[in-house]
C-alpha positions as CSV (number, residue, x, y, z in Angstrom):
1,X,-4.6,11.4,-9.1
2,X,-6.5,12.6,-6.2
3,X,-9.4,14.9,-5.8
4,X,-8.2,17.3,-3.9
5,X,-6.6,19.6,-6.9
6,X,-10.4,19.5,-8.6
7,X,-11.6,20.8,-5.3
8,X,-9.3,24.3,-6.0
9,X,-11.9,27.7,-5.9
10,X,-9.1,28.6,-9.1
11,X,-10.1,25.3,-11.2
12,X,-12.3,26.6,-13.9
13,X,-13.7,22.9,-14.8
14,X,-17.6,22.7,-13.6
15,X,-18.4,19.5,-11.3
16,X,-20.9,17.5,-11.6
17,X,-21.9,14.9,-8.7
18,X,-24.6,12.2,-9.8
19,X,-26.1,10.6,-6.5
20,X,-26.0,7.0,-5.4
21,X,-29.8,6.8,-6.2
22,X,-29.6,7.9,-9.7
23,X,-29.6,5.1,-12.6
24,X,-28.6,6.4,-16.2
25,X,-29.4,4.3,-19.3
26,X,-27.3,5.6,-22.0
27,X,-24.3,7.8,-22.6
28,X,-23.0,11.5,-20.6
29,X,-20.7,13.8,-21.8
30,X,-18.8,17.0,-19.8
31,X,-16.3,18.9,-20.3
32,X,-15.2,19.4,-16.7
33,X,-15.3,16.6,-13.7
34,X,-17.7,14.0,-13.6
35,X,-17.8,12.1,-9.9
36,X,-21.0,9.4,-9.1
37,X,-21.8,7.0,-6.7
38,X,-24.8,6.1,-8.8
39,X,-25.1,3.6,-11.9
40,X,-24.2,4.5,-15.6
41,X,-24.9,1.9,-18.3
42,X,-23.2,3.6,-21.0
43,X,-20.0,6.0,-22.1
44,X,-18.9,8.7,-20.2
45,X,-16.8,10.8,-21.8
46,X,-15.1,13.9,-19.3
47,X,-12.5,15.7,-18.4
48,X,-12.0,14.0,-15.2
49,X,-14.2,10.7,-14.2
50,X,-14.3,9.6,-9.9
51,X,-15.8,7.0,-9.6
52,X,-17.3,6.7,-6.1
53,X,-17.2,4.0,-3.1
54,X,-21.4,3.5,-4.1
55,X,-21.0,4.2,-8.3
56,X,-21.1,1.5,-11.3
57,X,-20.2,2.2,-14.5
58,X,-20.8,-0.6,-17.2
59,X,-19.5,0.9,-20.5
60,X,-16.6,2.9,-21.9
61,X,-15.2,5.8,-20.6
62,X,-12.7,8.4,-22.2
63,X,-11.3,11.2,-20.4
64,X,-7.6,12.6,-19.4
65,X,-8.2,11.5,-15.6
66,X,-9.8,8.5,-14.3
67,X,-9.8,7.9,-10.7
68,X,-11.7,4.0,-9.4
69,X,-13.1,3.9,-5.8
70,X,-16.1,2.3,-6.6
71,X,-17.3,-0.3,-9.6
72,X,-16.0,-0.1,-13.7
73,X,-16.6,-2.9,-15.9
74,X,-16.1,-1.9,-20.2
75,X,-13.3,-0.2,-21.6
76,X,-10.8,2.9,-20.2
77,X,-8.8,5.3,-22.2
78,X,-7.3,7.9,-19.7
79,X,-3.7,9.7,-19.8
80,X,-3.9,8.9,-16.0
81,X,-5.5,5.9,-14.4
82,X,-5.8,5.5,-10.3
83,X,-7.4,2.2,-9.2
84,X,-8.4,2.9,-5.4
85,X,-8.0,0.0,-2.9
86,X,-11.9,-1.3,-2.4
87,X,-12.4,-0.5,-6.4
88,X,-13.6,-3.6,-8.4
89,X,-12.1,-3.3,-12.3
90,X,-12.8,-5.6,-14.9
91,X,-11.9,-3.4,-17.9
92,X,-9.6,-3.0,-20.7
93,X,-7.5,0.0,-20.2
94,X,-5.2,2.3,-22.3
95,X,-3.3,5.0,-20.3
96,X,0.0,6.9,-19.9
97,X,0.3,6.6,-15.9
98,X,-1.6,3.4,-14.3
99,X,-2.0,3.7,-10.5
100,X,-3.1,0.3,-8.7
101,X,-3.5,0.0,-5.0
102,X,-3.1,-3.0,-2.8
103,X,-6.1,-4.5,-2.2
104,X,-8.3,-3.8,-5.9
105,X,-9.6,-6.0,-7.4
106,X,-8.7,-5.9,-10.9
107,X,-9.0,-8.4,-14.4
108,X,-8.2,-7.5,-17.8
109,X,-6.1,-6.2,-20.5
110,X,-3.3,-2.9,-20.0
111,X,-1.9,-1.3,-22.3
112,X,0.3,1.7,-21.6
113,X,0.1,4.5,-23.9
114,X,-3.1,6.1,-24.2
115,X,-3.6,8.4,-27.1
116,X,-3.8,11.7,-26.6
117,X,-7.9,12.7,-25.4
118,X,-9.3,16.3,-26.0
119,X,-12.8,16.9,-24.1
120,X,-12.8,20.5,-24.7
């Protein structure tokens, strides 16, 4: 997954962007695309999750697309999963398409077949 097709004028999801100074304490819900550089310690649940070069998410996450620049430790259930090449995982991840570049560091458990995730 890349970002470009959320970028589309047509795409009728909302973005939200959460600075690399912001700190959130608990959990954030959308129904469109959620990209940070900041840190979440809690669940995200969205239609789309970027996680940015600066961003670190401790907790859970549930959405259809999950794309990793940046810092995820918890747990992932996506349909698609891309793992960039400076990201740092340490998750347990459920997903229909896993996407791992050279170069990430990643630890845990995979499991392919994500169940089916509604956020709208």
């Amino acid at each position: 997954m890349t970002s470009k097709a959320s970028k589309d004028p047509s795409d009728p999801r909302k973005r939200s962007r959460i600075s690399e100074d912001l700190v959130i304490e608990g959990d954030l819900e959308s129904r469109g695309i959620v990209e940070f550089g900041g840190v979440i310690n809690g669940n995200v649940t969205a239609d789309t999750l970027v996680v940015t070069q600066t961003g670190q998410l401790n907790g859970g996450v549930q959405a259809a697309h999950v794309e990793i620049k940046g810092q995820l430790t918890g747990t992932v259930h996506a349909q698609n999963v891309t793992i960039n090449p400076a990201a740092t995982v340490a998750a347990d991840i459920n997903y229909d398409r896993l996407s791992v570049a050279s170069g990430a560091a990643v630890q845990g458990n995979w499991k392919s077949g994500a169940p089916r995730t509604q956020t709208g």
